[in-house]
N, CA, C and O atoms as CSV, one atom per row, in Angstrom:
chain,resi,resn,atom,element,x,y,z
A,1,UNK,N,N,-17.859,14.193,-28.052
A,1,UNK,CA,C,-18.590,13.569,-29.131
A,1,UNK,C,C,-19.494,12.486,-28.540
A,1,UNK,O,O,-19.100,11.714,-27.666
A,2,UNK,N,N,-20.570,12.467,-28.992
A,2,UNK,CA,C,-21.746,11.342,-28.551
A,2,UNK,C,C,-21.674,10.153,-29.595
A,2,UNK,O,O,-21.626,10.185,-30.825
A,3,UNK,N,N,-21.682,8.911,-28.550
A,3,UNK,CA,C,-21.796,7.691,-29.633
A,3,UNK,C,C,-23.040,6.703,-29.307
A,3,UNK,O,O,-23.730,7.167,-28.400
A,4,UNK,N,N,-23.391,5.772,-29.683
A,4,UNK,CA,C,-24.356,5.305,-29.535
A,4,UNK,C,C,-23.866,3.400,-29.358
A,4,UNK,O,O,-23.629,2.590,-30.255
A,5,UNK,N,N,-23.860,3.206,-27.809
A,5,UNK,CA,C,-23.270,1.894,-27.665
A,5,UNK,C,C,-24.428,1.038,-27.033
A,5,UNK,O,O,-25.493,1.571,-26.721
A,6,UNK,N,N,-24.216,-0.165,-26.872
A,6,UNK,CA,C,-25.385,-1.452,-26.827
A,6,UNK,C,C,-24.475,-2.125,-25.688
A,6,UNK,O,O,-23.291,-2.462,-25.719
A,7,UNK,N,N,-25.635,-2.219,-24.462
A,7,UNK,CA,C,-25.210,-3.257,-23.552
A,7,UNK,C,C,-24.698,-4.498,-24.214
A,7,UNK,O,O,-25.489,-4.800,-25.107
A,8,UNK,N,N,-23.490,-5.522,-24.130
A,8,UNK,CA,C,-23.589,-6.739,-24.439
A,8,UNK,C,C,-24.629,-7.725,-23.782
A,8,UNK,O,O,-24.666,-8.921,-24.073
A,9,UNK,N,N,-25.163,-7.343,-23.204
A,9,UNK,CA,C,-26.140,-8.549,-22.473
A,9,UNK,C,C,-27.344,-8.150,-21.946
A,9,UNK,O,O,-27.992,-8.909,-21.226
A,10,UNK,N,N,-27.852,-6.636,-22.325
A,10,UNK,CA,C,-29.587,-6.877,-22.776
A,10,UNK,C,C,-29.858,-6.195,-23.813
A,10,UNK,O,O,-31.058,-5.987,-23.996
A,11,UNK,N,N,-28.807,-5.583,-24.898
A,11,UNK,CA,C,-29.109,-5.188,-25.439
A,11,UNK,C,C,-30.077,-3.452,-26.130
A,11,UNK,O,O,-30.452,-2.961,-27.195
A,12,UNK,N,N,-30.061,-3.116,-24.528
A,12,UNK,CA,C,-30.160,-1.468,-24.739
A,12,UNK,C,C,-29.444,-0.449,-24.849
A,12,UNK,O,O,-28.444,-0.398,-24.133
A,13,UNK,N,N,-29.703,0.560,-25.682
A,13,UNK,CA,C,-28.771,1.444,-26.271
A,13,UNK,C,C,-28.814,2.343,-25.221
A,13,UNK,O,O,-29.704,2.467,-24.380
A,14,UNK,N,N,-27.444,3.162,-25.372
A,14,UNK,CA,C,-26.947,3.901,-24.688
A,14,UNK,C,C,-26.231,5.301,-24.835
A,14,UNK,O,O,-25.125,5.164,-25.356
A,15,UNK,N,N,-26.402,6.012,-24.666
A,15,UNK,CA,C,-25.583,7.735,-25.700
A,15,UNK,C,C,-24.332,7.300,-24.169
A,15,UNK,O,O,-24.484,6.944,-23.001
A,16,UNK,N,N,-23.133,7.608,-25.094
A,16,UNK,CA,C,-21.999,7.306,-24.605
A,16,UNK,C,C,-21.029,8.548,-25.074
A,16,UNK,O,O,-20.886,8.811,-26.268
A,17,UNK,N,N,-20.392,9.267,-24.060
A,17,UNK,CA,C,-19.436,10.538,-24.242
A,17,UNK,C,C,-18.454,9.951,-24.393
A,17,UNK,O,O,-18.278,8.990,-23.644
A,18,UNK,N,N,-17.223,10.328,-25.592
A,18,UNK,CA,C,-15.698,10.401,-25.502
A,18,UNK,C,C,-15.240,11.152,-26.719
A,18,UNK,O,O,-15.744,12.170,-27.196
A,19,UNK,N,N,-14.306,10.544,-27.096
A,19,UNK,CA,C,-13.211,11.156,-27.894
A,19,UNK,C,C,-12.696,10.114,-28.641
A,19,UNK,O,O,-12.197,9.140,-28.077
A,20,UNK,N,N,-12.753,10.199,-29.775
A,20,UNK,CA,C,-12.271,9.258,-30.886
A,20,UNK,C,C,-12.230,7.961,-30.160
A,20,UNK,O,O,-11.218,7.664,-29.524
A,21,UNK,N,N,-13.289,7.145,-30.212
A,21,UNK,CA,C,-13.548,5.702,-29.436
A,21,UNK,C,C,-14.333,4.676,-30.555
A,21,UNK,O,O,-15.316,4.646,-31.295
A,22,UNK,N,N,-13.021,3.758,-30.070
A,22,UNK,CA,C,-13.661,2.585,-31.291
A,22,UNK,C,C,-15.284,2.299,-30.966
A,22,UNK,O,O,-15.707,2.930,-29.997
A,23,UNK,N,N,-16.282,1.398,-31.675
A,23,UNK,CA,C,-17.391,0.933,-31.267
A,23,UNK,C,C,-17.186,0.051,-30.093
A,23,UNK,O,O,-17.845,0.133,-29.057
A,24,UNK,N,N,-15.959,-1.040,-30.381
A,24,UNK,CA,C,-16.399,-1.961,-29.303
A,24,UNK,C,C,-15.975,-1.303,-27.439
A,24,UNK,O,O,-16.494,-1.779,-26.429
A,25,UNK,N,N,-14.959,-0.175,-27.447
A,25,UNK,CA,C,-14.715,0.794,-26.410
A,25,UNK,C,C,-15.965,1.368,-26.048
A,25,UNK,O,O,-16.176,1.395,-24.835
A,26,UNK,N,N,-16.877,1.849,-26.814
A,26,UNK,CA,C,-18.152,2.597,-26.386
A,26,UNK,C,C,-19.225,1.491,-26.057
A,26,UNK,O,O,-19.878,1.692,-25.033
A,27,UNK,N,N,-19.542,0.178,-26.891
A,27,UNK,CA,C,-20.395,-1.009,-26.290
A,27,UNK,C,C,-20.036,-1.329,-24.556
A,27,UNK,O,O,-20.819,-1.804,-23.734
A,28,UNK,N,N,-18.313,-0.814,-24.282
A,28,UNK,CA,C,-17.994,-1.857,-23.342
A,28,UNK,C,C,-18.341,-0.884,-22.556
A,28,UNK,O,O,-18.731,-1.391,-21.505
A,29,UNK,N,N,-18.442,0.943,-22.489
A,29,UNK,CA,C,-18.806,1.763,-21.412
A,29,UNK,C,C,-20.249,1.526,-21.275
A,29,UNK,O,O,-20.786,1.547,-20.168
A,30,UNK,N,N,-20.998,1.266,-22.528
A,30,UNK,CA,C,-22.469,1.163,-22.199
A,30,UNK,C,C,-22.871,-0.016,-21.441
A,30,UNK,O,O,-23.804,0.016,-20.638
A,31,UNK,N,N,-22.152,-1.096,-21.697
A,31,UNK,CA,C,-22.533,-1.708,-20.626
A,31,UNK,C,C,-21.995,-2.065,-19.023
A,31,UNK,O,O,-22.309,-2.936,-18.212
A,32,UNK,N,N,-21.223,-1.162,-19.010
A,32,UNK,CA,C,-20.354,-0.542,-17.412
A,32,UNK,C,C,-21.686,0.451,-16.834
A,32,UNK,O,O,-22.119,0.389,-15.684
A,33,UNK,N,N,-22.142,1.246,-17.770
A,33,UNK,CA,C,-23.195,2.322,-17.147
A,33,UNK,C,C,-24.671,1.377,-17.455
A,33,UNK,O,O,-25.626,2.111,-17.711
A,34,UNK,N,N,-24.942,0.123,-17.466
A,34,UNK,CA,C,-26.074,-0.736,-17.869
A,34,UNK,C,C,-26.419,-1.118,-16.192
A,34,UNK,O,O,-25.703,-1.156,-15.192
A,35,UNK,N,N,-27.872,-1.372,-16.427
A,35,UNK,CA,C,-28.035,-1.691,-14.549
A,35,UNK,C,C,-28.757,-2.997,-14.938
A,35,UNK,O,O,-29.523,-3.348,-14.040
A,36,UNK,N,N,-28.745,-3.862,-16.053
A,36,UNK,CA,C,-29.263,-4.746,-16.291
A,36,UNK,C,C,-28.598,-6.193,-15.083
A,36,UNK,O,O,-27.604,-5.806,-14.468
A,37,UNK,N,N,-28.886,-7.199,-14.845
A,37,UNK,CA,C,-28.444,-8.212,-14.052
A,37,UNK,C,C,-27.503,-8.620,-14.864
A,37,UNK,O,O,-26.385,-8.502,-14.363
A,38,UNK,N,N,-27.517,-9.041,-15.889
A,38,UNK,CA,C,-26.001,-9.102,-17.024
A,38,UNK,C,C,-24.345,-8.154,-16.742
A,38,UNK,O,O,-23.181,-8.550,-16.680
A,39,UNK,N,N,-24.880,-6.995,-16.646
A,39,UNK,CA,C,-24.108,-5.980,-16.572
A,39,UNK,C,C,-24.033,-6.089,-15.012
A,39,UNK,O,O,-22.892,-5.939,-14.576
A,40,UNK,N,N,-24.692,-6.243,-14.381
A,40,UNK,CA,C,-23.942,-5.783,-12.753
A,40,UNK,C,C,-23.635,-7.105,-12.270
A,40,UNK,O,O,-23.322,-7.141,-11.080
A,41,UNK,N,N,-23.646,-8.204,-12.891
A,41,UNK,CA,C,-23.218,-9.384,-12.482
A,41,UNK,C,C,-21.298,-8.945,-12.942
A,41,UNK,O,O,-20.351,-8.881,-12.158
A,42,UNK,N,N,-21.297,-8.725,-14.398
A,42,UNK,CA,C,-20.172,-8.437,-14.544
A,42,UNK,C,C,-19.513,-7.411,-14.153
A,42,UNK,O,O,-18.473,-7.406,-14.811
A,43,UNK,N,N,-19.537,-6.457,-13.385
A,43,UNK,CA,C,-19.181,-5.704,-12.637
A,43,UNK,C,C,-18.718,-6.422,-11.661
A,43,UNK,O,O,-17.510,-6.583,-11.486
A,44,UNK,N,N,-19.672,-6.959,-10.879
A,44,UNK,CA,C,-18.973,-8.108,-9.737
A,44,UNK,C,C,-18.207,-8.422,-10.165
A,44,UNK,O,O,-17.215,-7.739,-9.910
A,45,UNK,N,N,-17.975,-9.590,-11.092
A,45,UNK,CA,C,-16.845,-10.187,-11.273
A,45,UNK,C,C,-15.331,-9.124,-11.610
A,45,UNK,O,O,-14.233,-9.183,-11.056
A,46,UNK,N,N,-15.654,-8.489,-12.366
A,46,UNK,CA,C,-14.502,-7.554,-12.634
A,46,UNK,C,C,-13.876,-6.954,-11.289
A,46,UNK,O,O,-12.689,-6.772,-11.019
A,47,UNK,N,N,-15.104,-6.682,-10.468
A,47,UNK,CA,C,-14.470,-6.181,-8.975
A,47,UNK,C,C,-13.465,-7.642,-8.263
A,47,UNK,O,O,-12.363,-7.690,-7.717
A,48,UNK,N,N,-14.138,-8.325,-8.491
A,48,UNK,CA,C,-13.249,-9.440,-7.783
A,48,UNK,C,C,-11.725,-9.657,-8.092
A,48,UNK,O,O,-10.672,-9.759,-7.462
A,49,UNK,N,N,-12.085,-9.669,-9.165
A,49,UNK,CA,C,-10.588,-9.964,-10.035
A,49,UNK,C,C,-9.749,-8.833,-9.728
A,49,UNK,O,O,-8.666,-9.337,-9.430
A,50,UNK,N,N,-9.626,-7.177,-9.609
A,50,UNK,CA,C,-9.160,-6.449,-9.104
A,50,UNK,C,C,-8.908,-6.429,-8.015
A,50,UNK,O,O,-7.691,-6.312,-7.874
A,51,UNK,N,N,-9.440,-6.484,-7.084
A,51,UNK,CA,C,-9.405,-6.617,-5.539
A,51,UNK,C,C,-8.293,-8.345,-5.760
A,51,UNK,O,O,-7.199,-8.152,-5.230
A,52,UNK,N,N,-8.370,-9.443,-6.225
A,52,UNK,CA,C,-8.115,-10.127,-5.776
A,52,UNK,C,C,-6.413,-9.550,-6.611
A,52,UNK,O,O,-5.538,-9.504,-5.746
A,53,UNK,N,N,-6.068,-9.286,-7.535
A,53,UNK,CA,C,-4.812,-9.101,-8.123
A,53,UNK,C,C,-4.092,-8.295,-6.996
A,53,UNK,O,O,-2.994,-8.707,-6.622
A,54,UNK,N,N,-4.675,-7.078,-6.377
A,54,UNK,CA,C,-4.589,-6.258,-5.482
A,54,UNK,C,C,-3.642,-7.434,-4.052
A,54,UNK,O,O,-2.481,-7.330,-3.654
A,55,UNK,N,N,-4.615,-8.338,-3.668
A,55,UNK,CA,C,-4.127,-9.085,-3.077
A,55,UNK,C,C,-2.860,-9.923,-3.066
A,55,UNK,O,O,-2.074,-10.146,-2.145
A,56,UNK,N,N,-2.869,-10.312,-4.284
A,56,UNK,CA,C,-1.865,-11.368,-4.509
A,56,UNK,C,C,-0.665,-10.515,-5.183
A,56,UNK,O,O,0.291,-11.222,-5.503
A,57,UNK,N,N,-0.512,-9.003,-5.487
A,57,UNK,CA,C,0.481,-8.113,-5.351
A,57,UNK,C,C,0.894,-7.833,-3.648
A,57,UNK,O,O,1.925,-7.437,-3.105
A,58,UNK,N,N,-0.231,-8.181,-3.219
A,58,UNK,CA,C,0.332,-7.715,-1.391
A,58,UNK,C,C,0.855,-8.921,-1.004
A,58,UNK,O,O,1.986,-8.785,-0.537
A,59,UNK,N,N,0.403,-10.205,-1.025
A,59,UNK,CA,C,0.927,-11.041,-0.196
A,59,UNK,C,C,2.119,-11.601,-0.994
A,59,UNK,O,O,3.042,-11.986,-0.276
A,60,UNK,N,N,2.361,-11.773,-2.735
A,60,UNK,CA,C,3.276,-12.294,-3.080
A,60,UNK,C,C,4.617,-11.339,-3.709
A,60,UNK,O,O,5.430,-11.457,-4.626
A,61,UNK,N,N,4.218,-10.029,-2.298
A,61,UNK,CA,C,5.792,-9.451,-2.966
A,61,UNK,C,C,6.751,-9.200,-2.939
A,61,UNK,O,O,7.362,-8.192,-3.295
A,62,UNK,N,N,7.079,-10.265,-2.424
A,62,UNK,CA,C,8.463,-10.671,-1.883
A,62,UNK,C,C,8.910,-12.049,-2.852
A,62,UNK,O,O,9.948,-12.676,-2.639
A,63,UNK,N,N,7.971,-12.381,-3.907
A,63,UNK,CA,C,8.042,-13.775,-4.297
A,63,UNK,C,C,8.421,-13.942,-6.243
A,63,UNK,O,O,8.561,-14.949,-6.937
A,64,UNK,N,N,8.477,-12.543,-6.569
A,64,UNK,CA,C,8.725,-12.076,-7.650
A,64,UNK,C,C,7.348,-12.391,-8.704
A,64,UNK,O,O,6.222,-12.872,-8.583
A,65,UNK,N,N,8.354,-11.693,-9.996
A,65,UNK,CA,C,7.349,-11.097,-10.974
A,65,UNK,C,C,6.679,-12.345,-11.534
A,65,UNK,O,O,5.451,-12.396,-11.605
A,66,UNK,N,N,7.443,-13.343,-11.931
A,66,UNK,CA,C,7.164,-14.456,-12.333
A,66,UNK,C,C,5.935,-15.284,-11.446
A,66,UNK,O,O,4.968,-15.722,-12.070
A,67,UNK,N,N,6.008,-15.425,-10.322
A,67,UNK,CA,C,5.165,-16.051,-9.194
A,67,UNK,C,C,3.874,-14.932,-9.492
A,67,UNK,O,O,2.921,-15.273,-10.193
A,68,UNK,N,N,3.945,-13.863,-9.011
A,68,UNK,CA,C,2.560,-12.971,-9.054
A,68,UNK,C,C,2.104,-12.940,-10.792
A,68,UNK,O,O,0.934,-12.656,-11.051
A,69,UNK,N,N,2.962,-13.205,-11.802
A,69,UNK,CA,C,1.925,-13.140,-13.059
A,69,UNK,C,C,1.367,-14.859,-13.430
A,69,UNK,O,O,0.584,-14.989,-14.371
A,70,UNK,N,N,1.661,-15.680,-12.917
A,70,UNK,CA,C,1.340,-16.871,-12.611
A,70,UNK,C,C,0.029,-17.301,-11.721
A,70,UNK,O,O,-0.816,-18.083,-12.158
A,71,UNK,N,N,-0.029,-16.797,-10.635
A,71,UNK,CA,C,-0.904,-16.713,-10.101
A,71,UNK,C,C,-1.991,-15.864,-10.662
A,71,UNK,O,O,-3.023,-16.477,-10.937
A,72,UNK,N,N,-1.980,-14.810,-10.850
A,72,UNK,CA,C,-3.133,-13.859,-11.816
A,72,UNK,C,C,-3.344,-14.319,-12.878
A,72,UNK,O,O,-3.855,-13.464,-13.602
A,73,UNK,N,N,-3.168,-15.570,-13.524
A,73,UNK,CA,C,-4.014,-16.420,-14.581
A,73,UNK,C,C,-5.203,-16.943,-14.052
A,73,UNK,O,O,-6.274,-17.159,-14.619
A,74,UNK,N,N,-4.894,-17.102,-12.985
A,74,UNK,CA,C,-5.689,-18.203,-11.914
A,74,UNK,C,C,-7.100,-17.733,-12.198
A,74,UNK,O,O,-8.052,-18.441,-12.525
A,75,UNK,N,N,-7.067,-15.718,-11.924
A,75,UNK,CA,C,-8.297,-15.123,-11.378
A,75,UNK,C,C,-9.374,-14.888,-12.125
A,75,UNK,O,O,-10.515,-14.656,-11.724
A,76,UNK,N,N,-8.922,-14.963,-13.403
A,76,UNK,CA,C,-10.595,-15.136,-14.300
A,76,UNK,C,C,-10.904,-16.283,-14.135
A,76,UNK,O,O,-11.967,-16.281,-13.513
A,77,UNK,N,N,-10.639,-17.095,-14.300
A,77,UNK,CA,C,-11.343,-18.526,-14.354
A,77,UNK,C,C,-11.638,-18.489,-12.954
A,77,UNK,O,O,-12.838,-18.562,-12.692
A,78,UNK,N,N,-10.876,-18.398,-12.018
A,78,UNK,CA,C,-11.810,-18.487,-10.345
A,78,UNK,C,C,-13.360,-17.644,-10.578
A,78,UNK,O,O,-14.466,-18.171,-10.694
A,79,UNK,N,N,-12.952,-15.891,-10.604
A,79,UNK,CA,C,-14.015,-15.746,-10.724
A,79,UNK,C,C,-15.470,-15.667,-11.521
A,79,UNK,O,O,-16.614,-15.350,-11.195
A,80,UNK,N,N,-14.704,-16.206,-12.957
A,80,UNK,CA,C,-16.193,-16.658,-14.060
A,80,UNK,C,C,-16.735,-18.077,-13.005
A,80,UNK,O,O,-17.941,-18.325,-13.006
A,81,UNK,N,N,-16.007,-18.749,-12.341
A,81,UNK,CA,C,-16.654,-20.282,-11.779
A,81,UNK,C,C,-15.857,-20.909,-12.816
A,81,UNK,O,O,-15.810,-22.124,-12.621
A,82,UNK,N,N,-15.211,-20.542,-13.848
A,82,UNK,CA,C,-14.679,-22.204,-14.724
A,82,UNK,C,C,-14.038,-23.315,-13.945
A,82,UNK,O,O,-14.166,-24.530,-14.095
A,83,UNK,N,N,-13.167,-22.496,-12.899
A,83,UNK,CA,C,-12.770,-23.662,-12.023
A,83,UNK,C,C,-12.486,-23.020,-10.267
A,83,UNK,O,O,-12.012,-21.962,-9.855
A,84,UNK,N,N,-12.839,-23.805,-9.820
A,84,UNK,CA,C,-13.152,-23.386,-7.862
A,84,UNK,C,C,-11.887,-22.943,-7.243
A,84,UNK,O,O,-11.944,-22.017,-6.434
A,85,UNK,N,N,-10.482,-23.619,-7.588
A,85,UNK,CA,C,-9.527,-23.139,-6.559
A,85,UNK,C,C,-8.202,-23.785,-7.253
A,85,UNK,O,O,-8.176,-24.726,-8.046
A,86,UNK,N,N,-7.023,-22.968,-6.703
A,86,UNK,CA,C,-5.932,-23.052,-7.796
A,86,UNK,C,C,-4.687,-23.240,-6.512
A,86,UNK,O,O,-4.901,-22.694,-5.430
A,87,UNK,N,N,-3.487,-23.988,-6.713
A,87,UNK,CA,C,-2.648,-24.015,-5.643
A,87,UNK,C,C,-1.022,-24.421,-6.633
A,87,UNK,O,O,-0.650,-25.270,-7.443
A,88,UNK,N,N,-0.443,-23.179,-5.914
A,88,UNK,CA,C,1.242,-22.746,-6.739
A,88,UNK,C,C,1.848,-23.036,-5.688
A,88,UNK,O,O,1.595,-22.342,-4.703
A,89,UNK,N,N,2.969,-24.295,-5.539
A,89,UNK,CA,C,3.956,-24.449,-4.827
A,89,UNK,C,C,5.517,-23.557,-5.590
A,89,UNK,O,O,6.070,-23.986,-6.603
A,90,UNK,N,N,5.881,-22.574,-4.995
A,90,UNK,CA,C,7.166,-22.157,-5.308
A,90,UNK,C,C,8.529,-23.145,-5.384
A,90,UNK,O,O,8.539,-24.248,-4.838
A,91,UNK,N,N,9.430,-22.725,-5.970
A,91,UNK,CA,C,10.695,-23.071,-5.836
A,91,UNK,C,C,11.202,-23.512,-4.064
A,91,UNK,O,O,11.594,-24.578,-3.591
A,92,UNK,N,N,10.954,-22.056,-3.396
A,92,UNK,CA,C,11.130,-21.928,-2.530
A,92,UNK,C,C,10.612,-22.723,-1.259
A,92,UNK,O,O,11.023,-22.469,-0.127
A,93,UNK,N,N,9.495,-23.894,-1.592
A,93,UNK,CA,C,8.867,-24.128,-1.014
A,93,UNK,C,C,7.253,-23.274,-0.403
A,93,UNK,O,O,6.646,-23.886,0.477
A,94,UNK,N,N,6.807,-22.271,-0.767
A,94,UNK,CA,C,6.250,-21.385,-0.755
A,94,UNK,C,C,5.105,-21.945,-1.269
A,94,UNK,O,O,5.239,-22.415,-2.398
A,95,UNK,N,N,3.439,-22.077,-0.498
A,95,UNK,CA,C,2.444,-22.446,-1.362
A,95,UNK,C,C,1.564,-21.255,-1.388
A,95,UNK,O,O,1.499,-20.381,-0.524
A,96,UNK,N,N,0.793,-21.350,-2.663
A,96,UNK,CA,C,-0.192,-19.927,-2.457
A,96,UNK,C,C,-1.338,-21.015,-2.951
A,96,UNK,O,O,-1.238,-22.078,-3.562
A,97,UNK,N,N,-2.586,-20.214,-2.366
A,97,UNK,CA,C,-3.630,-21.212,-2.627
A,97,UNK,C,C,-4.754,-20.154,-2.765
A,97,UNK,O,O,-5.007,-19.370,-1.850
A,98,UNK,N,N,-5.586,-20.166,-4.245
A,98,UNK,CA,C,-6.642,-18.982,-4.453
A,98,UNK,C,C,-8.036,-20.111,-4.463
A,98,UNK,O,O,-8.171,-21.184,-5.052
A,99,UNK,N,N,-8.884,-19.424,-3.629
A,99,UNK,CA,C,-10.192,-20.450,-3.861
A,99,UNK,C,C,-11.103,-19.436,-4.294
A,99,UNK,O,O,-10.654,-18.344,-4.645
A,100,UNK,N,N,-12.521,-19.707,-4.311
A,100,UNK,CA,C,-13.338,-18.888,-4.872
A,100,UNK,C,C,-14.691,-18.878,-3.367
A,100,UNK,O,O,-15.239,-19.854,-2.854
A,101,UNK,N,N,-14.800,-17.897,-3.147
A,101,UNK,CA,C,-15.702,-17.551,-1.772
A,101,UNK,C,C,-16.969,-17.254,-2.017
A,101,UNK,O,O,-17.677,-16.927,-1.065
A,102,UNK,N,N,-17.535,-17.307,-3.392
A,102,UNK,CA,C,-18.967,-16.880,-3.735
A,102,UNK,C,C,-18.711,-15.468,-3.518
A,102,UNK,O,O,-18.451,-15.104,-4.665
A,103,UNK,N,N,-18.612,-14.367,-2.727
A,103,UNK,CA,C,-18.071,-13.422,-2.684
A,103,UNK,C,C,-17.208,-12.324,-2.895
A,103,UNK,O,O,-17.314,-11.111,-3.073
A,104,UNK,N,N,-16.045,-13.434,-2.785
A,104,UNK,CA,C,-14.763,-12.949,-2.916
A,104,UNK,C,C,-14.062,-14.086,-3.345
A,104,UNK,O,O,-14.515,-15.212,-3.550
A,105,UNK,N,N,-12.607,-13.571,-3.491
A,105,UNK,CA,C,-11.812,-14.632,-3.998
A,105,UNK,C,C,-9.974,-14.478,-3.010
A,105,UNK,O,O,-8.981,-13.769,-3.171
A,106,UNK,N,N,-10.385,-15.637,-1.982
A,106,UNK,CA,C,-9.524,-15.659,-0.958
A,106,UNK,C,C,-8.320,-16.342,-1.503
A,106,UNK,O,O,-8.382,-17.432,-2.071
A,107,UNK,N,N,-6.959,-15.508,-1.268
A,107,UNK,CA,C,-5.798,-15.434,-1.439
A,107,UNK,C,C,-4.669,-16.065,-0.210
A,107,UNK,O,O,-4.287,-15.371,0.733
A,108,UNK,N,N,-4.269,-17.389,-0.417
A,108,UNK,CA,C,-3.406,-17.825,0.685
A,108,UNK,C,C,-2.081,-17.726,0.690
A,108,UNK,O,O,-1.881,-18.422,-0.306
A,109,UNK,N,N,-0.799,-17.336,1.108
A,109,UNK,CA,C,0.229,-17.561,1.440
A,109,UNK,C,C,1.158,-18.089,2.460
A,109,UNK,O,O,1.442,-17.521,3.514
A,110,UNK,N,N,1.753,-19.605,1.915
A,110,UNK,CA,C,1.783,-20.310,3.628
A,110,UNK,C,C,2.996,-20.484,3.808
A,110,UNK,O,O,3.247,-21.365,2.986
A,111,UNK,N,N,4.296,-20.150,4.528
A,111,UNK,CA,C,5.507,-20.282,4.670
A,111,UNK,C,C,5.498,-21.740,5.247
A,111,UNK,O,O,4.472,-21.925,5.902
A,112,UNK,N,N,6.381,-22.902,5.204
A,112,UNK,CA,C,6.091,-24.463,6.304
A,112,UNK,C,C,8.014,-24.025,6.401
A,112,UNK,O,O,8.807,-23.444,5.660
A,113,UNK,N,N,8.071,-24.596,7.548
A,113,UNK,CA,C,9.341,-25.011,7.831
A,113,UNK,C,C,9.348,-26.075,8.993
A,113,UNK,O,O,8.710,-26.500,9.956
A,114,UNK,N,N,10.305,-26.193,8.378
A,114,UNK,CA,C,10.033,-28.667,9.344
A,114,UNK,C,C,12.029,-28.324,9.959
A,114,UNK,O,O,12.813,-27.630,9.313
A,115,UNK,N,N,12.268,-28.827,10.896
A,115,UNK,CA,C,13.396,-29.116,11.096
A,115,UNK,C,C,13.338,-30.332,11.888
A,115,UNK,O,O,12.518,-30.695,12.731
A,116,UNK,N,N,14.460,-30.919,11.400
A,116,UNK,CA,C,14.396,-32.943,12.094
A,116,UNK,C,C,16.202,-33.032,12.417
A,116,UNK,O,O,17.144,-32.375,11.975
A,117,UNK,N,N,16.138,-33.831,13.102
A,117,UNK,CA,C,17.634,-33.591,13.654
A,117,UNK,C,C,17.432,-35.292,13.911
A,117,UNK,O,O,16.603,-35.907,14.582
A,118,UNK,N,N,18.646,-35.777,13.012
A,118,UNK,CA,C,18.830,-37.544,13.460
A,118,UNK,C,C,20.633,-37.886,14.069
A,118,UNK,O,O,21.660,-37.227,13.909
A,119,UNK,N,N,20.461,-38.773,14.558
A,119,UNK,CA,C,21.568,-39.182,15.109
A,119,UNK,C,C,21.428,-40.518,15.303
A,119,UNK,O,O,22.340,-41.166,15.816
């Protein structure tokens, strides 16, 4: 079935293929298939945020469910710019630190261990 969806951000229409799809599902493919600077800006960002969740499933998984859905709040706001860089000290002592790279969005995991011996 053909629908007829509107970039959100320039506003050109689009013939959009599926199968029983709400309007705002078919607006959001038209502007996935939009080559406007609106639309491929947000593409970027959406790539980031994937790639970076991607990440912080690799480095924090050993650190549980709670720690990795904590941290993935972080990643829209890193990558819209609302805010530059985010830092989660664990229970464990465990810090993770997400900044924003203009690029990318770099994912830290830092084990510290101190040993002091008094007498």
């Amino acid at each position: 079935m053909e629908y007829i969806g509107v970039c959100k951000f320039c506003g050109q229409s689009r013939i959009v293929i599926g199968e029983d799809l709400e309007q705002d599902k078919v607006n959001a493919l038209a502007y996935e298939e939009c080559d406007c600077v609106g639309a491929k800006e947000e593409k970027r960002i959406k790539d980031k945020i994937n790639f970076t969740e991607d990440n912080i499933n690799e480095l924090a998984k050993e650190d549980g469910d709670t720690v990795r859905r904590v941290l993935k709040e972080f990643i829209e706001p890193i990558a819209r710019g609302t805010i530059k860089s985010a830092t989660l000290k664990t229970s464990k002592g465990i810090k993770f630190a997400i900044t924003d790279r203009v690029e990318t969005i770099k994912v830290e995991r830092a084990v510290t261990t101190k040993e002091v011996l008094e007498s």
